[in-house]
Backbone as XML, in Angstrom:
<?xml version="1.0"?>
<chain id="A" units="angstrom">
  <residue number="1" name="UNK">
    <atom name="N" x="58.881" y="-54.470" z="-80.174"/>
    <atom name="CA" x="59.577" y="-53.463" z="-80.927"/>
    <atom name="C" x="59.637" y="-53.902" z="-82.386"/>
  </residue>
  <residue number="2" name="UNK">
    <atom name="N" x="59.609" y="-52.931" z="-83.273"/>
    <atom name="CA" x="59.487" y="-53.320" z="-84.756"/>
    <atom name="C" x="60.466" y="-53.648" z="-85.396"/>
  </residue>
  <residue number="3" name="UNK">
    <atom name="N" x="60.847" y="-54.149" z="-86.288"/>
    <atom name="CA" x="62.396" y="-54.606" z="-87.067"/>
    <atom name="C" x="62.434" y="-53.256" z="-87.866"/>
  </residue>
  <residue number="4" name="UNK">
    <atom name="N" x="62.435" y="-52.375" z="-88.135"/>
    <atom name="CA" x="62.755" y="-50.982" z="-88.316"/>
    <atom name="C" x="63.251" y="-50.276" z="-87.567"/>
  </residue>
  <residue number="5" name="UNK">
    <atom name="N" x="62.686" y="-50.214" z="-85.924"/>
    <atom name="CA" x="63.085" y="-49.131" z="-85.286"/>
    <atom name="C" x="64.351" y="-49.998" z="-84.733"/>
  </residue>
  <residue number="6" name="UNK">
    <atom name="N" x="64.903" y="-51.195" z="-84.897"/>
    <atom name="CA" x="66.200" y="-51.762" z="-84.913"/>
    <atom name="C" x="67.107" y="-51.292" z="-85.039"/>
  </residue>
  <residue number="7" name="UNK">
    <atom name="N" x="66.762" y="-51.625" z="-87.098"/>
    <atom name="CA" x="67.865" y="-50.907" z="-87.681"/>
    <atom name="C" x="67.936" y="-49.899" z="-88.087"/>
  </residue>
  <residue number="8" name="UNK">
    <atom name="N" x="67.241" y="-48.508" z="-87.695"/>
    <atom name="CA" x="67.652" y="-47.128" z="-87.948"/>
    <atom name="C" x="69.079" y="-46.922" z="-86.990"/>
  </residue>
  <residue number="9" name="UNK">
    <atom name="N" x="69.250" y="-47.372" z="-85.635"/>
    <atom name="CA" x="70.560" y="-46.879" z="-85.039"/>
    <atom name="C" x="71.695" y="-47.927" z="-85.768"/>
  </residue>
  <residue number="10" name="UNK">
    <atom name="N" x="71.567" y="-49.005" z="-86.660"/>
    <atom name="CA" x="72.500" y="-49.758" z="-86.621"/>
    <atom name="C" x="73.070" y="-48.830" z="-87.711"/>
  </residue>
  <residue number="11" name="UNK">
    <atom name="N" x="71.831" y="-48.458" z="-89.007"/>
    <atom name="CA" x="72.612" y="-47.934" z="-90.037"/>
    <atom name="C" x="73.311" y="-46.952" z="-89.726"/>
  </residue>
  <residue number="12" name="UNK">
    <atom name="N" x="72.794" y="-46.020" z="-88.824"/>
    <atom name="CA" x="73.336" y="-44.791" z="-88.597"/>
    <atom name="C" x="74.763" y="-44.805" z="-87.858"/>
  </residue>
  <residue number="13" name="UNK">
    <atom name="N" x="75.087" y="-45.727" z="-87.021"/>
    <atom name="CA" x="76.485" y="-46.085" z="-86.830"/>
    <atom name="C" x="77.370" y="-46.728" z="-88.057"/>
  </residue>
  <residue number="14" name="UNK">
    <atom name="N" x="76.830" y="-47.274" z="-88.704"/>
    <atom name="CA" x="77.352" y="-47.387" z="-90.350"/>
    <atom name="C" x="78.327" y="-46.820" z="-90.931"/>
  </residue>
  <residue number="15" name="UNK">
    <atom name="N" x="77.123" y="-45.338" z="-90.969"/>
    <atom name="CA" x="77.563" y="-44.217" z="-91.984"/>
    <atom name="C" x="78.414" y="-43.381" z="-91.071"/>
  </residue>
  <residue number="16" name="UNK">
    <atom name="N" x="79.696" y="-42.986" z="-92.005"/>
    <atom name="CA" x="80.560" y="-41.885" z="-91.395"/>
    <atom name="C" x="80.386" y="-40.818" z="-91.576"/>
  </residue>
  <residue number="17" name="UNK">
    <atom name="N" x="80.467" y="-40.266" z="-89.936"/>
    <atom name="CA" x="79.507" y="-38.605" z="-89.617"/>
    <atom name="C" x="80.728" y="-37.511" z="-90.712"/>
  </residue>
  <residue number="18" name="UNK">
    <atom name="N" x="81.765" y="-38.259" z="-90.829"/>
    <atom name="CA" x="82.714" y="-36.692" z="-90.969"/>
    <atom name="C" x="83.187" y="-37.082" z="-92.305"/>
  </residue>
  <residue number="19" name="UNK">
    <atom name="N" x="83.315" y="-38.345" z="-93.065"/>
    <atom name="CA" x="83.335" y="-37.939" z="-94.685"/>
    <atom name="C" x="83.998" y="-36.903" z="-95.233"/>
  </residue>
  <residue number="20" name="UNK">
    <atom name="N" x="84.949" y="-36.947" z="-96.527"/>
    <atom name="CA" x="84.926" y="-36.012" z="-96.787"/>
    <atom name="C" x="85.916" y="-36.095" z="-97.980"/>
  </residue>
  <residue number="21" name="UNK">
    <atom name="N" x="86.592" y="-34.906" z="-98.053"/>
    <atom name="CA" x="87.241" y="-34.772" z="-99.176"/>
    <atom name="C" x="88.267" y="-33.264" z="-98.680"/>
  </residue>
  <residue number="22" name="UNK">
    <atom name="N" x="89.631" y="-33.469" z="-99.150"/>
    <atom name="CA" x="90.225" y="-31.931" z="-98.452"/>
    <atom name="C" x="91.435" y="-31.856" z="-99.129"/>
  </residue>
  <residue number="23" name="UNK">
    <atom name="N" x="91.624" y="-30.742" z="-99.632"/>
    <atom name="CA" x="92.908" y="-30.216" z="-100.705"/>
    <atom name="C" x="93.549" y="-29.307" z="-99.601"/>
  </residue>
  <residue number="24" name="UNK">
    <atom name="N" x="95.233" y="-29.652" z="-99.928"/>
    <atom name="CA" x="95.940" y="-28.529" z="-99.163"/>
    <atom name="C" x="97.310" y="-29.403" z="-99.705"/>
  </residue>
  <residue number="25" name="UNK">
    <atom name="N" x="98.464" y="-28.720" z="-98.930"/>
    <atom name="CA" x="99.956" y="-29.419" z="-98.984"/>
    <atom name="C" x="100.055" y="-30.772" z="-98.091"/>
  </residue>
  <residue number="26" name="UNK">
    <atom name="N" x="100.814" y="-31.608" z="-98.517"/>
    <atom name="CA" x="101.233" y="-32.517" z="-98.415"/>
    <atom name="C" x="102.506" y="-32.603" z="-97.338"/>
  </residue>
  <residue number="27" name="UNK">
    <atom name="N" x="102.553" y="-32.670" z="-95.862"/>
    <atom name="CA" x="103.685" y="-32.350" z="-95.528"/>
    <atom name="C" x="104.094" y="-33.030" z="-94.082"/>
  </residue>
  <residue number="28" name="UNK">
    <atom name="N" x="105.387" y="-33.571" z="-93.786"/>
    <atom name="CA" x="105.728" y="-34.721" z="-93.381"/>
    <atom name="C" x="105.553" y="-33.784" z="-91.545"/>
  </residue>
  <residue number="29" name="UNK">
    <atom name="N" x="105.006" y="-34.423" z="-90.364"/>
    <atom name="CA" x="104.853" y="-34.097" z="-89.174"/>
    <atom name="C" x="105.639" y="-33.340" z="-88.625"/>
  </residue>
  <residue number="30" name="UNK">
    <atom name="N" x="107.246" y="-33.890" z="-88.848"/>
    <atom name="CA" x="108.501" y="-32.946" z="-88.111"/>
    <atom name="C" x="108.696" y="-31.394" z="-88.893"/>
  </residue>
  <residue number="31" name="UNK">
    <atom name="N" x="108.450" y="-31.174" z="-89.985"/>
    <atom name="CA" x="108.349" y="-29.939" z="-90.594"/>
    <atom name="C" x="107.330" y="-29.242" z="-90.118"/>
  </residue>
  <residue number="32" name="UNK">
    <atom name="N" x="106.329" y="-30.084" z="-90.369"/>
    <atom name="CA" x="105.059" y="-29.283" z="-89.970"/>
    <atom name="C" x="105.317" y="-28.461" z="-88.610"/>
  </residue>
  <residue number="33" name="UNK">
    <atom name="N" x="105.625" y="-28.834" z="-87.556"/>
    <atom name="CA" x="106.056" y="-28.179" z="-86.440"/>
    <atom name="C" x="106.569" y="-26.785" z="-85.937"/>
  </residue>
  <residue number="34" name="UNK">
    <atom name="N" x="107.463" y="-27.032" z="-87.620"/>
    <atom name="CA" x="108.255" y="-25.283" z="-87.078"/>
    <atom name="C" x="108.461" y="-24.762" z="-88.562"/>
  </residue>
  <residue number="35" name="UNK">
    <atom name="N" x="107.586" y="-25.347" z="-89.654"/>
    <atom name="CA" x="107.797" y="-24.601" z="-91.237"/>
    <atom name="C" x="106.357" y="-24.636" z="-91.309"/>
  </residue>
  <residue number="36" name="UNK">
    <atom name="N" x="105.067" y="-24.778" z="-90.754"/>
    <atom name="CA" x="104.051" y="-24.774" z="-91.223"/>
    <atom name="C" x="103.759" y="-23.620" z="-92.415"/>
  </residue>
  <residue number="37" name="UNK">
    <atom name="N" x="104.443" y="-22.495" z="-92.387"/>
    <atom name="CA" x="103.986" y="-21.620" z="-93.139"/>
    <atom name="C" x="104.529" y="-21.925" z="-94.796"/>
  </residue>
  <residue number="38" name="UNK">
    <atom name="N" x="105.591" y="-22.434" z="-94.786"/>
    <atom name="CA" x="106.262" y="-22.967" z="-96.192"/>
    <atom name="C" x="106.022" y="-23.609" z="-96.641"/>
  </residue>
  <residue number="39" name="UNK">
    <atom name="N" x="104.960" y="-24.840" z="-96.407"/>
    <atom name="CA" x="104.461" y="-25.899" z="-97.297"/>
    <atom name="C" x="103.994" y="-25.931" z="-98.347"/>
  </residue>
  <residue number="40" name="UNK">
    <atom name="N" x="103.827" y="-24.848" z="-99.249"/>
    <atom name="CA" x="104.191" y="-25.003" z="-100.445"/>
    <atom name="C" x="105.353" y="-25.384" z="-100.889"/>
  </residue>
  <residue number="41" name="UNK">
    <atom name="N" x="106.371" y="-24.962" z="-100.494"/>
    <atom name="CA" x="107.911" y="-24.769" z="-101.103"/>
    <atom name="C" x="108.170" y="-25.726" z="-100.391"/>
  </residue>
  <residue number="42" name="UNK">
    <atom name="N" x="107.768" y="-27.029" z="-99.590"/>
    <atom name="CA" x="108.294" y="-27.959" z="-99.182"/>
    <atom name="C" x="108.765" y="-28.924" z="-99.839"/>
  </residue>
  <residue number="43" name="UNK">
    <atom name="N" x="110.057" y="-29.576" z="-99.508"/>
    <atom name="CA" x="110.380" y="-30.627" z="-100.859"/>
    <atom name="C" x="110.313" y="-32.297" z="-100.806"/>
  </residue>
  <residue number="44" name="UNK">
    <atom name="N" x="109.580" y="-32.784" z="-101.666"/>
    <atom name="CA" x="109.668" y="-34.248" z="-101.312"/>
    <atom name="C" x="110.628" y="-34.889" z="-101.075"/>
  </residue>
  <residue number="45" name="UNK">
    <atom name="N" x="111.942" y="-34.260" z="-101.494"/>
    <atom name="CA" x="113.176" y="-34.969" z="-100.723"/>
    <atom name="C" x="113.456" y="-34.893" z="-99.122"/>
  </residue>
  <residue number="46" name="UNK">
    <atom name="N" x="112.475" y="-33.504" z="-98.895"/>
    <atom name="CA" x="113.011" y="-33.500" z="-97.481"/>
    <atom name="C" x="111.846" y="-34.561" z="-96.618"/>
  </residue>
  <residue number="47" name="UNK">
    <atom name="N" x="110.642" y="-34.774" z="-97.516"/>
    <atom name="CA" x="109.624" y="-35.370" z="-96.938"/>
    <atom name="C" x="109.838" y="-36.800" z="-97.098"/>
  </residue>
  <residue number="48" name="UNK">
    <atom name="N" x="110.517" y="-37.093" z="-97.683"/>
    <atom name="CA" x="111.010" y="-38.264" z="-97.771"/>
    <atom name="C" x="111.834" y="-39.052" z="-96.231"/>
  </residue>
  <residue number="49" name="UNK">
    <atom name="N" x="113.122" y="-38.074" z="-96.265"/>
    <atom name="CA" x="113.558" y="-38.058" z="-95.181"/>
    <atom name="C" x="113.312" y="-38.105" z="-93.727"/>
  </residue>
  <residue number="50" name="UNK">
    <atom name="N" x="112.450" y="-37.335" z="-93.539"/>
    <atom name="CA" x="111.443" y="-36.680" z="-92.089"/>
    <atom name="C" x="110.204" y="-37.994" z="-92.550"/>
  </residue>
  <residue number="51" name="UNK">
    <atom name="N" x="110.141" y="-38.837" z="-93.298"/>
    <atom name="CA" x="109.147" y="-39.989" z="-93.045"/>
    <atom name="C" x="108.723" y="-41.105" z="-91.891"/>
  </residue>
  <residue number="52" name="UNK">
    <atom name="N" x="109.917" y="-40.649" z="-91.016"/>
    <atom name="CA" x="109.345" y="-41.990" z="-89.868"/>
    <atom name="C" x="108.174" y="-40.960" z="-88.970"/>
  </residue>
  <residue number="53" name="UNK">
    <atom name="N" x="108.661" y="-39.372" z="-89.156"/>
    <atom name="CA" x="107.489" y="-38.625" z="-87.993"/>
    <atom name="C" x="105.925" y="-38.772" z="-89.053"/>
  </residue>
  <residue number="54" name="UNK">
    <atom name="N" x="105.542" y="-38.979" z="-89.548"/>
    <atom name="CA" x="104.351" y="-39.329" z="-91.056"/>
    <atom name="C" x="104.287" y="-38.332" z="-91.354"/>
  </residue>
  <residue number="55" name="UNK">
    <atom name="N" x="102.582" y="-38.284" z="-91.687"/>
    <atom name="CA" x="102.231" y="-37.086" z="-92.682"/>
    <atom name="C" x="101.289" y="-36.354" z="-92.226"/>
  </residue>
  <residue number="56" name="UNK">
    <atom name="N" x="100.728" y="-35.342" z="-92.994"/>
    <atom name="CA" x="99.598" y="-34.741" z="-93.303"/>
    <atom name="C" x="98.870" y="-33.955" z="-94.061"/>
  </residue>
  <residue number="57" name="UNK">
    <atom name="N" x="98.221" y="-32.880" z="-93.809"/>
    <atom name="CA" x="97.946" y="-31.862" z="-94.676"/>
    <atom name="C" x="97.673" y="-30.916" z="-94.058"/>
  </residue>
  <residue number="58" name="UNK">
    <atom name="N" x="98.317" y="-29.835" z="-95.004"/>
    <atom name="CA" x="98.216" y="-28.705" z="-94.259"/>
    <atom name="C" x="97.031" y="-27.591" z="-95.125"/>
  </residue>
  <residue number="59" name="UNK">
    <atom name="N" x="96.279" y="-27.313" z="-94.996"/>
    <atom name="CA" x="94.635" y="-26.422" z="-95.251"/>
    <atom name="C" x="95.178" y="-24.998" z="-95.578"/>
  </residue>
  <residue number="60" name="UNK">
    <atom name="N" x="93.906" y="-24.823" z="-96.874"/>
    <atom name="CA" x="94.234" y="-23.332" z="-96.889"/>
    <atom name="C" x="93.891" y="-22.822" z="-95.204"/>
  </residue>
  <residue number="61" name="UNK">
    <atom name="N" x="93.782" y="-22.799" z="-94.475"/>
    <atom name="CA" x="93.333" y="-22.125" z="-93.525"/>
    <atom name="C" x="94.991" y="-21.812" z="-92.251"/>
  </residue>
  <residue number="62" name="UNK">
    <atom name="N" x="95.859" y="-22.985" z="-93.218"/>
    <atom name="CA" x="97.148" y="-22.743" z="-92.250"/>
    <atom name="C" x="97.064" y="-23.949" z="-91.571"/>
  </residue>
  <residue number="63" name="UNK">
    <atom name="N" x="96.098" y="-24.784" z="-91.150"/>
    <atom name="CA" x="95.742" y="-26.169" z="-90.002"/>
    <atom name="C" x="96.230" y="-27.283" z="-90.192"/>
  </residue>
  <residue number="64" name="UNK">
    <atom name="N" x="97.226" y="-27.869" z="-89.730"/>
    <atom name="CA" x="97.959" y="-29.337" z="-89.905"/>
    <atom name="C" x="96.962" y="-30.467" z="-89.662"/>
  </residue>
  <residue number="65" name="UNK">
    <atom name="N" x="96.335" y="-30.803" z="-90.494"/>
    <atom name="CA" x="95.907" y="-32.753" z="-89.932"/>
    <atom name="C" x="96.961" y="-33.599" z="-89.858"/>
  </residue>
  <residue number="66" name="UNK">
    <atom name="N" x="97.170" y="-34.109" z="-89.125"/>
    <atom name="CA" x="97.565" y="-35.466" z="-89.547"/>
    <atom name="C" x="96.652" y="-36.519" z="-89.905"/>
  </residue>
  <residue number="67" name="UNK">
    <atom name="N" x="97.692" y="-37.635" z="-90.725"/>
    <atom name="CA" x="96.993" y="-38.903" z="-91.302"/>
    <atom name="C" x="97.353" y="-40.078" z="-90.235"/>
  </residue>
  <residue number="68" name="UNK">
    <atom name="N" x="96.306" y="-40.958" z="-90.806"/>
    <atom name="CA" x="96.171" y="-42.288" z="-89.687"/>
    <atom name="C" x="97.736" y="-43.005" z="-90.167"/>
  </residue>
  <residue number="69" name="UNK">
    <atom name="N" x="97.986" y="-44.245" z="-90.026"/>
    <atom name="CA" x="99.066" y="-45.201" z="-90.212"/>
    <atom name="C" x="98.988" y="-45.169" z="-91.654"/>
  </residue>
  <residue number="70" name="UNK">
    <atom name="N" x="97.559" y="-45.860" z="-92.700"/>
    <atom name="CA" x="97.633" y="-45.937" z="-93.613"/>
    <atom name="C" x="97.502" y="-45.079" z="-94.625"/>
  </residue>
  <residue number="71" name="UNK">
    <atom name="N" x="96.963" y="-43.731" z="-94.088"/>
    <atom name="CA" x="97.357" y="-42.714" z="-94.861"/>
    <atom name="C" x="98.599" y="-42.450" z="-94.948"/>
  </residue>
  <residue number="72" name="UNK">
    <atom name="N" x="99.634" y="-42.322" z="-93.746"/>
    <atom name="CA" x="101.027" y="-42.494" z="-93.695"/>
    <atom name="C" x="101.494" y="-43.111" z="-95.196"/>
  </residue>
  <residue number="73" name="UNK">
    <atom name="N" x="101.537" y="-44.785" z="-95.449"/>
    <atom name="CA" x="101.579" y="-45.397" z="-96.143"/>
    <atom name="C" x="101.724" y="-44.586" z="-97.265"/>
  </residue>
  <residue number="74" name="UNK">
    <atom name="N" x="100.318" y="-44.428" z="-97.691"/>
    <atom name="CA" x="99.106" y="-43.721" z="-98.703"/>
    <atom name="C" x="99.950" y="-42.427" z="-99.351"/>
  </residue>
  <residue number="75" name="UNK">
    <atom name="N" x="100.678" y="-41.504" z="-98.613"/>
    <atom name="CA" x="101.499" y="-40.245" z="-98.498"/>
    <atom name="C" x="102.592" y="-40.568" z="-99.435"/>
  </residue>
  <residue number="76" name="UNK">
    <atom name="N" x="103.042" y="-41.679" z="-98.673"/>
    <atom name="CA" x="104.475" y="-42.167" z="-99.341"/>
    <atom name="C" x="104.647" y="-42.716" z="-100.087"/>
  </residue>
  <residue number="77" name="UNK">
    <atom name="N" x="104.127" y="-43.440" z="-100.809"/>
    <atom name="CA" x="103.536" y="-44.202" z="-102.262"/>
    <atom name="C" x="103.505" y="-42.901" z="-102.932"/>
  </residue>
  <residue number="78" name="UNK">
    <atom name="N" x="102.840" y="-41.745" z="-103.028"/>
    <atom name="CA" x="102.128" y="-40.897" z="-103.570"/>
    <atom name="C" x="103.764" y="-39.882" z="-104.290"/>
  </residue>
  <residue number="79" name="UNK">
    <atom name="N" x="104.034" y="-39.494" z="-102.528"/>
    <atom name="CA" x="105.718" y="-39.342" z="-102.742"/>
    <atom name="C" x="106.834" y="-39.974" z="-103.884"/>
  </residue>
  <residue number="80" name="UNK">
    <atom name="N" x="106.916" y="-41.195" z="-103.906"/>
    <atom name="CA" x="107.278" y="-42.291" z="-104.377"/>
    <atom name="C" x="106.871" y="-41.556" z="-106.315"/>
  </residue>
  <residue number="81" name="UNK">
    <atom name="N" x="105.558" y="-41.618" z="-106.554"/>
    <atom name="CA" x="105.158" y="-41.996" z="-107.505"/>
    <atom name="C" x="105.259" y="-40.607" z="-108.145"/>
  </residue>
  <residue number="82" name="UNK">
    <atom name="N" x="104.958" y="-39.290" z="-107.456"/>
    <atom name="CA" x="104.932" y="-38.134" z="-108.514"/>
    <atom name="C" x="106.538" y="-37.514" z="-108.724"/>
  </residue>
  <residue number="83" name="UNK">
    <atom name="N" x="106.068" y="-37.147" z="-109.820"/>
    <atom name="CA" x="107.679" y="-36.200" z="-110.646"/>
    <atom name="C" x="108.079" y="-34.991" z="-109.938"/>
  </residue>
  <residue number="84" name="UNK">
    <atom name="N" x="107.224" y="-34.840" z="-109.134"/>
    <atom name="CA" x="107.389" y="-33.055" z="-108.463"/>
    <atom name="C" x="108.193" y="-33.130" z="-107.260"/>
  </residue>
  <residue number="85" name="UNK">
    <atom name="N" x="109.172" y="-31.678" z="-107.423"/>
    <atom name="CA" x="110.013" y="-31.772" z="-105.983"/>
    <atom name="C" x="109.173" y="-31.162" z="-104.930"/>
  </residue>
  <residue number="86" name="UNK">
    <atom name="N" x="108.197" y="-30.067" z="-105.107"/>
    <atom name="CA" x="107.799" y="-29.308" z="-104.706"/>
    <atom name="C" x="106.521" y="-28.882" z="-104.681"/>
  </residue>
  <residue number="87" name="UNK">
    <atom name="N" x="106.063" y="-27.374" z="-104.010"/>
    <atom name="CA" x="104.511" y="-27.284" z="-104.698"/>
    <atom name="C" x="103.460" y="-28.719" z="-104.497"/>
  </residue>
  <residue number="88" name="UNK">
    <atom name="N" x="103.313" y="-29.739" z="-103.369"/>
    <atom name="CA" x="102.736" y="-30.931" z="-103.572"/>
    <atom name="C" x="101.474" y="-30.322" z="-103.175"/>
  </residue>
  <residue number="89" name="UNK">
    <atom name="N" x="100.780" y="-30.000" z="-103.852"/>
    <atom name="CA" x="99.181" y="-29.886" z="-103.593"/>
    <atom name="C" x="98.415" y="-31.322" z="-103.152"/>
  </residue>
  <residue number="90" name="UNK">
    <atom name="N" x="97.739" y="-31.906" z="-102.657"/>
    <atom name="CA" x="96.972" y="-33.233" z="-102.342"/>
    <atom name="C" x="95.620" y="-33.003" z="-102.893"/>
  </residue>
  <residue number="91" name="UNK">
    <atom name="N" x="95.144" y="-33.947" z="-103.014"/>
    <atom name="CA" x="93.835" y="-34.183" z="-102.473"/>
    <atom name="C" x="93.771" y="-35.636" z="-101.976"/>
  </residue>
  <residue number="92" name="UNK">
    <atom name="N" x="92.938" y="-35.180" z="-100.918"/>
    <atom name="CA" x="92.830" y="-36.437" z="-99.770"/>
    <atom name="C" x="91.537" y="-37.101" z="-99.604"/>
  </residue>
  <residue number="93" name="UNK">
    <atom name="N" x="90.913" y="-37.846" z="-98.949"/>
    <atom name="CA" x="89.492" y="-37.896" z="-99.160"/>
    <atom name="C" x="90.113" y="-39.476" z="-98.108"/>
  </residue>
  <residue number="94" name="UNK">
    <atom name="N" x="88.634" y="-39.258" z="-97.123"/>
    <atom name="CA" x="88.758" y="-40.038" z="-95.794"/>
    <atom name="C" x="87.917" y="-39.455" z="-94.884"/>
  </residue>
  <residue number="95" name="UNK">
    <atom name="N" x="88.428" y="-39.625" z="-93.849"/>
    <atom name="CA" x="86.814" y="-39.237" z="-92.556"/>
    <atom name="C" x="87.769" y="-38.970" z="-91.713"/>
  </residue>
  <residue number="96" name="UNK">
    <atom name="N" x="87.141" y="-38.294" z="-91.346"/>
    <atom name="CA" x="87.818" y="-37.125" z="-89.663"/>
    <atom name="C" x="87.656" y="-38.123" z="-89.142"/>
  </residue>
  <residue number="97" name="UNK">
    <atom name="N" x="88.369" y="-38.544" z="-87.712"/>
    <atom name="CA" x="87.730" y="-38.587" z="-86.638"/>
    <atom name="C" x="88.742" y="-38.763" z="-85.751"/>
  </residue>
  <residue number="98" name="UNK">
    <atom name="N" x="89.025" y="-37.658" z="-84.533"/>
    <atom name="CA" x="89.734" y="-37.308" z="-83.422"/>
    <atom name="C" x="90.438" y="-36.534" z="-83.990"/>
  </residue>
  <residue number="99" name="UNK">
    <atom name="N" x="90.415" y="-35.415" z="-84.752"/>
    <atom name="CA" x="91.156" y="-34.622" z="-84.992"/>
    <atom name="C" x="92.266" y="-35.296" z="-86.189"/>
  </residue>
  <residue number="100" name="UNK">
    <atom name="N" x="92.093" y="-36.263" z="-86.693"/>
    <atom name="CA" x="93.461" y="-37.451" z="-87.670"/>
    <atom name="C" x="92.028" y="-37.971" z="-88.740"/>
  </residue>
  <residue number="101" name="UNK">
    <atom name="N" x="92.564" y="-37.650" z="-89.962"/>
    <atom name="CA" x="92.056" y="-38.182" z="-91.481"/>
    <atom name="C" x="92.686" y="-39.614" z="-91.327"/>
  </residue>
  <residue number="102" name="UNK">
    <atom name="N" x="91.581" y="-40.591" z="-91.391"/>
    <atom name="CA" x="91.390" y="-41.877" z="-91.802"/>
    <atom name="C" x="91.325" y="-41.870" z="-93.586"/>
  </residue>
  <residue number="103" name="UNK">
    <atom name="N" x="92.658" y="-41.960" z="-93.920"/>
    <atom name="CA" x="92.959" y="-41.949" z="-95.776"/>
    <atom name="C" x="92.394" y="-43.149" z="-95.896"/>
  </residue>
  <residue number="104" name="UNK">
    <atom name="N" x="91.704" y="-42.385" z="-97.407"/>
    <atom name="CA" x="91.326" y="-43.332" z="-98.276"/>
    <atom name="C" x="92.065" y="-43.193" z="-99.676"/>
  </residue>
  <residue number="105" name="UNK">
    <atom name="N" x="92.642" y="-42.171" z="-99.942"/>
    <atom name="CA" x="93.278" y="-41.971" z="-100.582"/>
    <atom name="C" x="93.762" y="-40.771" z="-100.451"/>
  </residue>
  <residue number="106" name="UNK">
    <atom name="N" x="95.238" y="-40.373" z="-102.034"/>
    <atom name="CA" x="96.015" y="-39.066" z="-101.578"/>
    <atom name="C" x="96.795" y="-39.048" z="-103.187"/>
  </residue>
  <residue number="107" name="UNK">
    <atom name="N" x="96.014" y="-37.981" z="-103.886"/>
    <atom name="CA" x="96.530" y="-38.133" z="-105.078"/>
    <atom name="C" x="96.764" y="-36.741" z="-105.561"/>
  </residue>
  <residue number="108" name="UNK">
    <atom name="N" x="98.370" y="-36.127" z="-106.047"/>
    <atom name="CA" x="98.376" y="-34.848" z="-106.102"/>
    <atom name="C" x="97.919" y="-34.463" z="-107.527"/>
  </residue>
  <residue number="109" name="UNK">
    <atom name="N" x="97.254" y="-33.382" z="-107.271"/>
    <atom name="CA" x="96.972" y="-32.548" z="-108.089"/>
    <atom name="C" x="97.887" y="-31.714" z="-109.010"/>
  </residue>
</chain>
C-alpha cells in the first residue's frame, strides 16, 4: 500500500466536517425552554443568574443550540465583558457536532 493512500483517511478525520460560524441571541438554557421567542429582549442580568443551566444560541430560524462546557465558559466571560443589558446578538464560530457547538469563540456584535 502506498504512503498516500495512508494518509488521505488520516487527514480527513483531521478536518472538521461541520465548521462554522453562526449569529443569533445569546441565551442561558433555563430561559431558553419556555422564552425562546424573547431572546432578543433577554437580559444579561437574568443570564447571569440562570448560569449554572449554560448557554446557547438561539438562530434566526427560532432553533436553540446549545454550547459545549467551554463555550459555557466562553458565554460568560463575554457576559462579563459587554456593556449591554439586552439585545445580545453573538457571533459564535466552532463546529457542530451532536447537535452542541464546540466554541471557539463568542463575541457580540
Amino acid at each position: 500500500m502506498r504512503m498516500s493512500s495512508l494518509l488521505l483517511p488520516v487527514l480527513f478525520l483531521a478536518t472538521p466536517l461541520f465548521a462554522g460560524e453562526w449569529t443569533g441571541y445569546l441565551m442561558d438554557t433555563m430561559c431558553a425552554a419556555s422564552r425562546l421567542d424573547k431572546a432578543s429582549s433577554h437580559t444579561t442580568e437574568c443570564m447571569k443568574r440562570c448560569k449554572q443551566s449554560g448557554f446557547g444560541l438561539v438562530t434566526q430560524e427560532g432553533k436553540y443550540i446549545k454550547f459545549d462546557e467551554q463555550g459555557n465558559i466562553k458565554a460568560l466571560n463575554e457576559l462579563e465583558r459587554t456593556g449591554k443589558q439586552d439585545e445580545l446578538l453573538v457571533k459564535v464560530t466552532g463546529e457542530m457536532k451532536g447537535g452542541m457547538i464546540r466554541v471557539e469563540s463568542v463575541e457580540t456584535q
